[in-house]
Backbone as a ProteinNet text record, in pm:
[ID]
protein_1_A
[PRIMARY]
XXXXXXXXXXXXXXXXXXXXXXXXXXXXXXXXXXXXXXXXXXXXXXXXXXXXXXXXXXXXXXXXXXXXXXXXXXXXXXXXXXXXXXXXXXXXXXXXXXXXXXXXXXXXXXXXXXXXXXXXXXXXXXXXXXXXXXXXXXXXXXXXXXXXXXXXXXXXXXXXXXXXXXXXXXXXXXXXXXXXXXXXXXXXXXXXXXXXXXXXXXXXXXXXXXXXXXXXXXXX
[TERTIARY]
23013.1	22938.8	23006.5	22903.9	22999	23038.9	23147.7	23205.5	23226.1	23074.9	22994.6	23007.3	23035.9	23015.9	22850.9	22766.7	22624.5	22630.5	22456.9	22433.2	22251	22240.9	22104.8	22107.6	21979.4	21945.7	21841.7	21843.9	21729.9	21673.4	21554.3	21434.4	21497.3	21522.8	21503.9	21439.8	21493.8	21380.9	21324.2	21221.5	21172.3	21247.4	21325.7	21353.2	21524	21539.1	21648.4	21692.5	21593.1	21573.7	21624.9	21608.6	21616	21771	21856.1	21966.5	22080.3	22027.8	22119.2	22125.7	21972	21966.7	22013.4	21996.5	22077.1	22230.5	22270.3	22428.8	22500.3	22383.2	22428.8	22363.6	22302.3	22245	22375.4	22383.7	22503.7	22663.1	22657.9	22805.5	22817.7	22928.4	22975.3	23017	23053.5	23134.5	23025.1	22936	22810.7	22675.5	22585	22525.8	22396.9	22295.9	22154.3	22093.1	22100.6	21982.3	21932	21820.1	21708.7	21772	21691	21689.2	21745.3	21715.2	21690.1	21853.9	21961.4	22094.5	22148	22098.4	22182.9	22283.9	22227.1	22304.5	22403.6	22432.9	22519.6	22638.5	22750.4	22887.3	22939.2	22939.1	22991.8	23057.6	23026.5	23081.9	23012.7	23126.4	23092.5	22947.3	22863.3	22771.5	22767.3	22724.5	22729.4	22552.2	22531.3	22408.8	22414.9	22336.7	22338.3	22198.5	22237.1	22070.3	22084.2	21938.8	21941.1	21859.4	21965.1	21845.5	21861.2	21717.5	21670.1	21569.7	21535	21435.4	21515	21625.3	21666.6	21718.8	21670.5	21749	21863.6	21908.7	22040.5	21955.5	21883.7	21839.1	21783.8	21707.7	21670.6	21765.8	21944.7	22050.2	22105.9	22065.9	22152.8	22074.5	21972.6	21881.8	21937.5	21985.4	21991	22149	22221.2	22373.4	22336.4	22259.5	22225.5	22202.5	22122.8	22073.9	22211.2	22277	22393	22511.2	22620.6	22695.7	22793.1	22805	22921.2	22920.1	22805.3	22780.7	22841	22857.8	22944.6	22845.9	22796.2	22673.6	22763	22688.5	22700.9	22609.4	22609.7	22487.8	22512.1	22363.7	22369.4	22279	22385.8	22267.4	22241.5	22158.9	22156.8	22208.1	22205.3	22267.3	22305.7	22416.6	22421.6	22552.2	22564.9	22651.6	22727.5	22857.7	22924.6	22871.2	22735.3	22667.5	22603.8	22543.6	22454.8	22560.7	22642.3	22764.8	22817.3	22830	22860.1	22755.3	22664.2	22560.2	22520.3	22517.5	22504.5	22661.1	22728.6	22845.5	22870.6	22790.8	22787	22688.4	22593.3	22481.8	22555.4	22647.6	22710.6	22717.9	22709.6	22732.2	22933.9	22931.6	23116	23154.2	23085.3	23079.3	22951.3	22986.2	22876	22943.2	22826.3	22842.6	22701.4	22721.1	22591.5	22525	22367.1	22343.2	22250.8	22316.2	22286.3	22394.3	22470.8	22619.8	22571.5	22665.5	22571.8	22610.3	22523.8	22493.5	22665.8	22806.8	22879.2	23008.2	22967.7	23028.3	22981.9	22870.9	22793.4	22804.5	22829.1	22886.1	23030.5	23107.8	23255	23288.3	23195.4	23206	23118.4	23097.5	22993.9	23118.3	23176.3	23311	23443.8	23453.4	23575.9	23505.6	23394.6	23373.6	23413.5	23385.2	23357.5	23487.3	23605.1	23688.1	23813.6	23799.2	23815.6	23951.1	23892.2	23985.5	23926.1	24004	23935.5	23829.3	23735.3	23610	23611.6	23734.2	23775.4	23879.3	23839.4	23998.2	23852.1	23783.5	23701.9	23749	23686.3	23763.9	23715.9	23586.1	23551.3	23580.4	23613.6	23693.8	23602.6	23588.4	23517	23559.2	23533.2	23539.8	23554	23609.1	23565	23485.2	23391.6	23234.3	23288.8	23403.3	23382.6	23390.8	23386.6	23375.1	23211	23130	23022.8	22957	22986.1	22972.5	23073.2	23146.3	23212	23117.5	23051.9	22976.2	22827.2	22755.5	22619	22646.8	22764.8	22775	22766.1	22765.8	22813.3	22928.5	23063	23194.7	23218	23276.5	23343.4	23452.4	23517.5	23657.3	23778.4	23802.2	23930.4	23831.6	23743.1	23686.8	23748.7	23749.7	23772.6	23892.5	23963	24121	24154.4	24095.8	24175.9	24135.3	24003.1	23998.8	24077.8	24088	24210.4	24358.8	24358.5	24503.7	24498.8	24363.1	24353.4	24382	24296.1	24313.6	24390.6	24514.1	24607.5	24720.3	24660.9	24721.1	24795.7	24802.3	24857.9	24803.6	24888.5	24831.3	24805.6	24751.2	24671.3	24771.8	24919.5	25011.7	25104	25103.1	25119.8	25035.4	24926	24803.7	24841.6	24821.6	24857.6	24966.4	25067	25188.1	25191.2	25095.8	25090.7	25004.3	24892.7	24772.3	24829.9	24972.2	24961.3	24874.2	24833.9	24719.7	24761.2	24673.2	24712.2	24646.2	24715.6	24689.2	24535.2	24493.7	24374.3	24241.1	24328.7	24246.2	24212.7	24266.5	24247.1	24188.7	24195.4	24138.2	23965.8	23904.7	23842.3	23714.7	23824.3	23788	23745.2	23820.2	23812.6	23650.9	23644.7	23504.5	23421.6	23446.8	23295.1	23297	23386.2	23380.7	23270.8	23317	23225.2	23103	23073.1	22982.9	22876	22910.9	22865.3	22879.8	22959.5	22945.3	22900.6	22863.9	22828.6	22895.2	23009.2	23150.5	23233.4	23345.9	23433.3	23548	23538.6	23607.1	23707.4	23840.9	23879.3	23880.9	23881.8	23863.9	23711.4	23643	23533.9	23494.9	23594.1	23606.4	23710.3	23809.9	23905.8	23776.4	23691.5	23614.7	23522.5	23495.7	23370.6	23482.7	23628.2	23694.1	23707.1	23746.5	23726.8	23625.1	23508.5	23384.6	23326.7	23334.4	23358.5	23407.6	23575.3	23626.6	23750	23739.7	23889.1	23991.2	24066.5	24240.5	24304.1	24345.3	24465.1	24568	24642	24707.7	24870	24925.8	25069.2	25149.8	25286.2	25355.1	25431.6	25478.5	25518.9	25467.5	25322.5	25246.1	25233.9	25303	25333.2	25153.3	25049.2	24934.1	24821.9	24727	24634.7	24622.5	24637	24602.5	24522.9	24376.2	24288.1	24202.4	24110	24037.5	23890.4	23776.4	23663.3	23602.6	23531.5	23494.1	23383.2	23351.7	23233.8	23103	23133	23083.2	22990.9	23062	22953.5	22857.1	22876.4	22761.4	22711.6	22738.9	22661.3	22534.2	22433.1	22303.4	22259.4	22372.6	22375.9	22373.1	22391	22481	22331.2	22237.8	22140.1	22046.5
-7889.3	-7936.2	-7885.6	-7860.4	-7829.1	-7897.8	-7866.9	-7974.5	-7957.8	-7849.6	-7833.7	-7968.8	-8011.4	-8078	-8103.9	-8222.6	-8289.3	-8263.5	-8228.9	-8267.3	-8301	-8395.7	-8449.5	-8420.5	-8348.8	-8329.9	-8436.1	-8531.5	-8629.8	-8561	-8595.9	-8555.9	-8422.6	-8317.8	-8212.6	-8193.3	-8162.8	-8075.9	-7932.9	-7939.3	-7802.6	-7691.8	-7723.6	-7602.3	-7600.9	-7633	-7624.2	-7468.7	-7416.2	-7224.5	-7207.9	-7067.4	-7064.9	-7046.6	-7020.7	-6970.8	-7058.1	-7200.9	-7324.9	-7282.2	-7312.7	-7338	-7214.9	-7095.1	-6980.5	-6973.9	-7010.2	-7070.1	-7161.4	-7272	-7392.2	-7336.7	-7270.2	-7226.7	-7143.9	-7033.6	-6977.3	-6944.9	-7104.7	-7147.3	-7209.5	-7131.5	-7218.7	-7334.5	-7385.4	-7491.5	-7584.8	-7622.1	-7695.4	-7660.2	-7795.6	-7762.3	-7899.2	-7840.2	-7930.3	-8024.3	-8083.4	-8270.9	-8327.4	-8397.8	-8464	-8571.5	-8716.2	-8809.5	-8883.7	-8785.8	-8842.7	-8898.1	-8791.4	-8794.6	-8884.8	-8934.9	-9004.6	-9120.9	-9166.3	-9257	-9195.2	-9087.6	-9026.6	-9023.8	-9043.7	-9048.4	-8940.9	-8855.7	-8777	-8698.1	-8650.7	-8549.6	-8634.9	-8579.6	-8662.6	-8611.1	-8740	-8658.8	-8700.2	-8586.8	-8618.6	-8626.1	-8719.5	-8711.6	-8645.7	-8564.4	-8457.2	-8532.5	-8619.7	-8689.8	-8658.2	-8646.7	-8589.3	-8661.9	-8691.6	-8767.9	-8699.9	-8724.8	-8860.5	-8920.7	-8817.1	-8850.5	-8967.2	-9003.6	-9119.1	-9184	-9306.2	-9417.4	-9482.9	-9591.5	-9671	-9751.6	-9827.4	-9921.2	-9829.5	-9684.4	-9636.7	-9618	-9560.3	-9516.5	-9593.3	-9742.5	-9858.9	-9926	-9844	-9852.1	-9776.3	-9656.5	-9504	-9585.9	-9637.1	-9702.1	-9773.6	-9901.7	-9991.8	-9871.4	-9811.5	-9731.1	-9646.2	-9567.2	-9562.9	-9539.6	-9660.1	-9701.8	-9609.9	-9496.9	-9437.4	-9314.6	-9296.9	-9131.9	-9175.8	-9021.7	-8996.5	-8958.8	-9029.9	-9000.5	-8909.3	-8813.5	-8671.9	-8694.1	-8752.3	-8757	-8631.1	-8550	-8460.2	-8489.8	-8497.6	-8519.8	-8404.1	-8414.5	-8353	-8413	-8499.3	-8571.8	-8690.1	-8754.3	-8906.5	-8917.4	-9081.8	-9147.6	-9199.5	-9291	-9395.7	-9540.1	-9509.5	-9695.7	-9662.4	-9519.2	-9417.9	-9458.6	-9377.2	-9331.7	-9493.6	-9547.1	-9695.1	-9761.3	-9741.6	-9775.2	-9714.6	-9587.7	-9545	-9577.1	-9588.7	-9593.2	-9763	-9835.2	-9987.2	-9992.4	-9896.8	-9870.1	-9847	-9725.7	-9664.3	-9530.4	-9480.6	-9325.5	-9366.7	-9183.9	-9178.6	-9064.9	-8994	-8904	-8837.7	-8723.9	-8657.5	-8534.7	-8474.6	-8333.3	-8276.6	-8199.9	-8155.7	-8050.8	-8105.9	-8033.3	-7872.6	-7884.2	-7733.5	-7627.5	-7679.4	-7602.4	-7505.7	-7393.9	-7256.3	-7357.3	-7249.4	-7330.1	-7316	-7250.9	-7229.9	-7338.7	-7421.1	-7467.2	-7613.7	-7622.7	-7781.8	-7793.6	-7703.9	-7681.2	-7691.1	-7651.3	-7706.7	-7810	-7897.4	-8031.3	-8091.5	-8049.8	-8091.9	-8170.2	-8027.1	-8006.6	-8104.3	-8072.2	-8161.8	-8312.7	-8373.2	-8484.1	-8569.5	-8442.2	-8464.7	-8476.2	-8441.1	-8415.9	-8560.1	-8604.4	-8686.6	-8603.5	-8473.6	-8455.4	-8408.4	-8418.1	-8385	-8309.1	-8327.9	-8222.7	-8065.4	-8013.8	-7905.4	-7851.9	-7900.8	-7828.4	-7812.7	-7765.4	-7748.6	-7571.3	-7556.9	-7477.3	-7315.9	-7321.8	-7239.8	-7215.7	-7062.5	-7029.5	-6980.8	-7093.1	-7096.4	-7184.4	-7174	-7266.7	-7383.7	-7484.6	-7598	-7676.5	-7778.6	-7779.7	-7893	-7943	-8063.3	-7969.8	-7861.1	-7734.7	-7782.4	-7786.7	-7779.7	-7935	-7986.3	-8169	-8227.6	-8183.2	-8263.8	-8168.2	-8074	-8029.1	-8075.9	-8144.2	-8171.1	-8324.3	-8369.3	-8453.9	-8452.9	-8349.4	-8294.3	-8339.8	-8299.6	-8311.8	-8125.7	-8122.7	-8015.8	-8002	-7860.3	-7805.3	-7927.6	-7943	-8046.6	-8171.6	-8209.7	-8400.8	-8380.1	-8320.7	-8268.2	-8310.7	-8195.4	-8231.1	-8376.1	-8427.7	-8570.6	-8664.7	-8694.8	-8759.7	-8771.6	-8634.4	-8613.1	-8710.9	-8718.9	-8747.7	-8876.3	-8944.8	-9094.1	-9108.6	-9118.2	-9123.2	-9139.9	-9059.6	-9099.5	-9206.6	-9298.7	-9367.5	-9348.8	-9209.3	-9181.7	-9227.9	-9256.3	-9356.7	-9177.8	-9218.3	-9166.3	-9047.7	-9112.1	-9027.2	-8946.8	-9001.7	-8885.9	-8798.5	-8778.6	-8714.9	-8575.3	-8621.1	-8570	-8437.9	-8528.1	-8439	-8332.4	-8384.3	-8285.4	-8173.8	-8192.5	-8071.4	-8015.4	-8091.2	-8045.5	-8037.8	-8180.7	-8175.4	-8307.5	-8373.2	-8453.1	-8602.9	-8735.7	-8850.6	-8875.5	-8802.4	-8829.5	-8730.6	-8634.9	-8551.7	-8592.6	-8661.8	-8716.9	-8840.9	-8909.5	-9063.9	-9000.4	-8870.8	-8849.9	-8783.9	-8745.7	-8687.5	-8844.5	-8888.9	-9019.3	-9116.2	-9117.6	-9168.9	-9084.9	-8911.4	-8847.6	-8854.5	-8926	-8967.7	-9107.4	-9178.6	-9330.9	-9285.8	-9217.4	-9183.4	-9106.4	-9026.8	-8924	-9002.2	-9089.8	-9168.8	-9320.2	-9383.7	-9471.3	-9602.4	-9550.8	-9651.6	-9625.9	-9740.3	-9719.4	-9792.8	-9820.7	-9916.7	-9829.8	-9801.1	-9714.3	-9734.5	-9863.4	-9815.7	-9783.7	-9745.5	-9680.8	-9520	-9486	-9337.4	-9319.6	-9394.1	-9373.6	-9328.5	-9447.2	-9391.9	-9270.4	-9268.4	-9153.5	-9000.4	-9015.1	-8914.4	-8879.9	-8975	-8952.6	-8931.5	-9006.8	-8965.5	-8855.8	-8773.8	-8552.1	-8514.4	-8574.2	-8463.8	-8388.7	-8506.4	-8409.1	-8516.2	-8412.1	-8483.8	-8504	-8667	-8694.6	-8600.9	-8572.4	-8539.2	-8608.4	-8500.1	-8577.9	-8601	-8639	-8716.1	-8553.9	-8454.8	-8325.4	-8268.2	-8254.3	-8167.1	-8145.7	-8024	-8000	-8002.1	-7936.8	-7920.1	-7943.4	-7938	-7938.9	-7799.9	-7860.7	-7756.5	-7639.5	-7682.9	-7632.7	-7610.8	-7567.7	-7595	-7579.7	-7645.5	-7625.3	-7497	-7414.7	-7282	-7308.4	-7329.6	-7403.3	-7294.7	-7213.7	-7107.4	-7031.2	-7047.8	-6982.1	-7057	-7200.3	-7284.8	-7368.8	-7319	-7407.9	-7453.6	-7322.1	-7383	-7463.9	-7566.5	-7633	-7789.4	-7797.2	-7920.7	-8018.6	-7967.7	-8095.8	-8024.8
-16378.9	-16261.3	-16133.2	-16016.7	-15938.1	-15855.4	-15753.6	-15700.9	-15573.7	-15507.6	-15396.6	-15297	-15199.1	-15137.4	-15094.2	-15145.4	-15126.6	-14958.4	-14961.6	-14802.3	-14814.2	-14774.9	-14723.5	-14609.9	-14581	-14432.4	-14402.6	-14313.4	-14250.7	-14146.8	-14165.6	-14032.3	-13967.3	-14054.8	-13969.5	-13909.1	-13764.3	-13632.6	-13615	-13607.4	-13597.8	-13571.5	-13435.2	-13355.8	-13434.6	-13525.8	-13586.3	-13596.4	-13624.4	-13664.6	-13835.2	-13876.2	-14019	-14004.1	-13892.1	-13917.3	-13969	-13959.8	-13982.4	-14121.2	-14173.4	-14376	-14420.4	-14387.1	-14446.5	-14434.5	-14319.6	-14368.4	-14456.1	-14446.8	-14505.7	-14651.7	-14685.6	-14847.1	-14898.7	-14824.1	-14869.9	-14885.7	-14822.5	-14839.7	-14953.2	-15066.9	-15178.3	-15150.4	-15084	-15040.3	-15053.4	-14998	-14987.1	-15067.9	-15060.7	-15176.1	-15153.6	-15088.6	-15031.7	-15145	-15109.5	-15247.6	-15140.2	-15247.2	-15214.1	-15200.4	-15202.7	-15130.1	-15302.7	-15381.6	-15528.5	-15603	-15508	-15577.9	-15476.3	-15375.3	-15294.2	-15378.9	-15458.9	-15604.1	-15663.9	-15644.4	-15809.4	-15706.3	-15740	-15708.9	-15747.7	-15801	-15878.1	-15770.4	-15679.9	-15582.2	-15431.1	-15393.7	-15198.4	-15135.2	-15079.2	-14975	-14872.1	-14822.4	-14667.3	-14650.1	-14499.3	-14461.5	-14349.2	-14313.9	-14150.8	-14140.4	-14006.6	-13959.5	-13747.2	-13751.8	-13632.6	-13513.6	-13390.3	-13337.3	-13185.1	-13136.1	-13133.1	-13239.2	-13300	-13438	-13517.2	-13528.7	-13571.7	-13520.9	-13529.1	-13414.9	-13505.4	-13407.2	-13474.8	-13575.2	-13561.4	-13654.2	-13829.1	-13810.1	-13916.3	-13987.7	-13903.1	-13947.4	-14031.2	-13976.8	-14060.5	-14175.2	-14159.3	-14328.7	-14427.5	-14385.3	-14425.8	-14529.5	-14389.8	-14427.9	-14565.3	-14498.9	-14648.4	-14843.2	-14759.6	-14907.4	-14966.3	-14890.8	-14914.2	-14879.1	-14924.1	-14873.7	-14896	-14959.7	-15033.2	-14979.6	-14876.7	-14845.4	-14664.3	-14665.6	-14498.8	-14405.6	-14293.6	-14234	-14084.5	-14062.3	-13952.6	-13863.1	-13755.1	-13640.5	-13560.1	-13585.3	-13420.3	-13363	-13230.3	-13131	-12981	-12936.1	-12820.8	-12685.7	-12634.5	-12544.8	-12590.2	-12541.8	-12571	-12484.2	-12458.7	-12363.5	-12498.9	-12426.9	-12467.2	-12546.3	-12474.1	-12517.9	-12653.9	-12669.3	-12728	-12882.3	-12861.7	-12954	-13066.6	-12936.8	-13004.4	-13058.2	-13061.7	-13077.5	-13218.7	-13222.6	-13416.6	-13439.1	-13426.5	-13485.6	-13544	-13466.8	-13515.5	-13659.5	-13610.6	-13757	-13841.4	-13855.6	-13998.1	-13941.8	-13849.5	-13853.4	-13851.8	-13938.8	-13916.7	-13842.3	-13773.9	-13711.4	-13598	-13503.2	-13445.4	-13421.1	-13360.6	-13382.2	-13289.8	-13221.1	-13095.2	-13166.5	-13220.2	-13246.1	-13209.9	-13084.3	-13027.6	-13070	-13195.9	-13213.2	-13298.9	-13335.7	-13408	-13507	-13623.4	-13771.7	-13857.2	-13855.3	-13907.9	-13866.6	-13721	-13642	-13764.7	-13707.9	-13807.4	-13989.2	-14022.7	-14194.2	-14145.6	-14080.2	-14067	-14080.7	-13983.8	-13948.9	-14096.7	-14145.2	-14285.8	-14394.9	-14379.3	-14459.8	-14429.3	-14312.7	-14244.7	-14301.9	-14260.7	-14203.4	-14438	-14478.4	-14656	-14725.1	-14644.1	-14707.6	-14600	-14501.1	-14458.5	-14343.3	-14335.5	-14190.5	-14021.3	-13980.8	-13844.8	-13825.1	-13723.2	-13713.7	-13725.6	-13677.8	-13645.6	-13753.9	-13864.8	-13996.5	-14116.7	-14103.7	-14280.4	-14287.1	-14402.4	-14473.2	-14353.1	-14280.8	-14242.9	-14069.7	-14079	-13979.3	-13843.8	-13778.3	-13670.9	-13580.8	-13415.5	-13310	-13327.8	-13289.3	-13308.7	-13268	-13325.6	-13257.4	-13159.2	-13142.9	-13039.6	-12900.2	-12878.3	-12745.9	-12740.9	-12843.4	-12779.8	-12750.4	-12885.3	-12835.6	-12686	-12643	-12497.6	-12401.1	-12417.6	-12361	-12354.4	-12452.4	-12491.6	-12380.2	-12365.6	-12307.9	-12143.5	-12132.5	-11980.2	-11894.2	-11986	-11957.8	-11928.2	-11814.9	-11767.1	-11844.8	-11880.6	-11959.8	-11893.3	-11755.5	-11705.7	-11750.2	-11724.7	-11771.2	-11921.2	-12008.3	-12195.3	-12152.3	-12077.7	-12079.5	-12017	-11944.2	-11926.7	-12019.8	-12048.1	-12164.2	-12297.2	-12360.1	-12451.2	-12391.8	-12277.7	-12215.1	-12231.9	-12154.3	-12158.5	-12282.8	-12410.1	-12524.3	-12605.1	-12543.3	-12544.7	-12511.1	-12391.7	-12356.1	-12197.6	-12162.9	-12059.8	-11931.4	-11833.7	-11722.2	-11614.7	-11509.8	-11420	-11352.5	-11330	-11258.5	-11381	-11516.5	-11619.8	-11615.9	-11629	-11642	-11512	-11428.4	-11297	-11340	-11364.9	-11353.3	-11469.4	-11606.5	-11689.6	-11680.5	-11583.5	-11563.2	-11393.4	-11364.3	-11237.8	-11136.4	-11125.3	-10994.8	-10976.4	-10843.9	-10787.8	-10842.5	-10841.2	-10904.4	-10824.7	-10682.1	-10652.9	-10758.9	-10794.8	-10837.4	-11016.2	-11033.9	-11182.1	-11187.3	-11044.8	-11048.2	-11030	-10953.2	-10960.6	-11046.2	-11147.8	-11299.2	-11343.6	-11380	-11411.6	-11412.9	-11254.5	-11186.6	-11267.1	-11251.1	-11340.5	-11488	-11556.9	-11699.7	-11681	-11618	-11604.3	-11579.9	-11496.9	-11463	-11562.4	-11630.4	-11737.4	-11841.5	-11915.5	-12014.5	-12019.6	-11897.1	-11828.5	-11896.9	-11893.5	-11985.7	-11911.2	-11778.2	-11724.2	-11808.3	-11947.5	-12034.7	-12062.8	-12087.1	-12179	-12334.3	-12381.4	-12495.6	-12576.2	-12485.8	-12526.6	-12479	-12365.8	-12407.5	-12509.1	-12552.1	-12678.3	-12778.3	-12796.2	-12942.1	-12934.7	-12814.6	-12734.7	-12804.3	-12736.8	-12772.1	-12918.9	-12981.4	-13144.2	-13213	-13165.2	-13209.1	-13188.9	-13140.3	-13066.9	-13129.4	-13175.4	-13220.5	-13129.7	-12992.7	-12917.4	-12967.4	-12991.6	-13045.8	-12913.8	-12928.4	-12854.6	-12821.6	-12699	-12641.4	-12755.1	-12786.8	-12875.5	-12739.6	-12771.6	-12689.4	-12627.5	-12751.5	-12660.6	-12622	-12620.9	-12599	-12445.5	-12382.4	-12274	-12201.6	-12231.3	-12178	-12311.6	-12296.6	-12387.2	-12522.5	-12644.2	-12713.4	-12698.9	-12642.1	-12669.3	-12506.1	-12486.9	-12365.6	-12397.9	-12321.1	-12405.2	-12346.6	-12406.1	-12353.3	-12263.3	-12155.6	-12085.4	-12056.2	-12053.3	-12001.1	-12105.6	-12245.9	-12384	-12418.2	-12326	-12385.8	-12280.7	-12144.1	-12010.5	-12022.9	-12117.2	-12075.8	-12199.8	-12287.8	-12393.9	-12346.4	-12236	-12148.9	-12151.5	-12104.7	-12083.7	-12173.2
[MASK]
++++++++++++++++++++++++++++++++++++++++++++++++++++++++++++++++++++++++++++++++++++++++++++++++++++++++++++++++++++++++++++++++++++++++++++++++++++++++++++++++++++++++++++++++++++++++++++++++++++++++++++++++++++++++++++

């Protein structure tokens, strides 16, 4: 038997294009079922459900039916309230789905195997570049969030991106603003739920930066 990682696709959207299912067909790694195997344990599945075609309440039907499978929300826009909101249903993840199709089988993979969004076996970008983007977070809003997330107060932050404690209190405001959550521990989950990794304690600057520019007209 193989030991393909399951994927149910829910309510695919039209404008999905053929280029998603031809990736996702011809990756050994993965391996498409009906609604029929959602029961069999035998190998992990994941659900890739897409909204706005699915709301929180259908999601937490989807949850009830099964409890054993790893649900993948993409979405096209969503806030903080949004996020928390399937995530109270049963989603264990998201993922923007304006991301190319090799980016969203990563995250298929990662989300199946129980590691970060950005580690599956396939060697591509990491899709939280394009999800902190679907959000309409600028490359520095990415980088301070990662920071908050961390825990770091306003004048750490500062001193690690080298700019000024006004200039981060103001990043700050356009996170509340754009996620319409001035809570932090709800950009904590907003951050985990993307896919940006906390800032470690040595980590002189940010690992990573989001590429803003390959995917501007992805944002709204």
């Amino acid at each position: 038997m193989s030991d393909a990682v399951r994927v149910l696709i829910i309510n695919e959207p039209s404008d999905l294009g053929a280029a998603f299912r031809a990736t996702l067909e011809h990756s050994p790694a993965l391996r498409t079922v009906g609604e029929e195997e959602l029961q069999d344990s035998a190998t992990t599945c994941v659900i890739l459900a897409f909204a706005p075609e699915i709301g929180p309440a259908a999601l937490a039907s989807l949850r009830e039916r099964a409890p054993g499978a790893r649900i993948l929300v993409a979405f096209q826009v969503a806030d903080a309230a949004e996020i928390g909101r399937f995530t109270a249903a049963g989603s264990d993840a998201f993922v923007a789905r304006c991301a190319p199709p090799r980016e969203i089988c990563t995250a298929i993979l990662s989300l199946a195997r129980g590691l970060p969004l950005h580690e599956g076996d396939l060697e591509v970008p990491a899709p939280e570049d394009v999800a902190a983007e679907s959000l309409g977070l600028t490359p520095r809003e990415a980088e301070v969030l990662r920071f908050l997330s961390a825990g770091f107060s306003n004048k750490e932050v500062a001193r690690r991106l080298t700019v000024s404690v006004r200039t981060v209190e103001t990043h700050r405001l356009n996170l509340r603003r754009k996620t319409k959550t001035g809570r932090l521990k709800d950009l904590v989950q907003l951050a985990r739920q993307i896919g940006l990794a906390p800032v470690l304690e040595g980590e002189a600057r940010p690992l990573r930066r989001i590429n803003h520019e390959a995917h501007r007209a992805a944002s709204h």
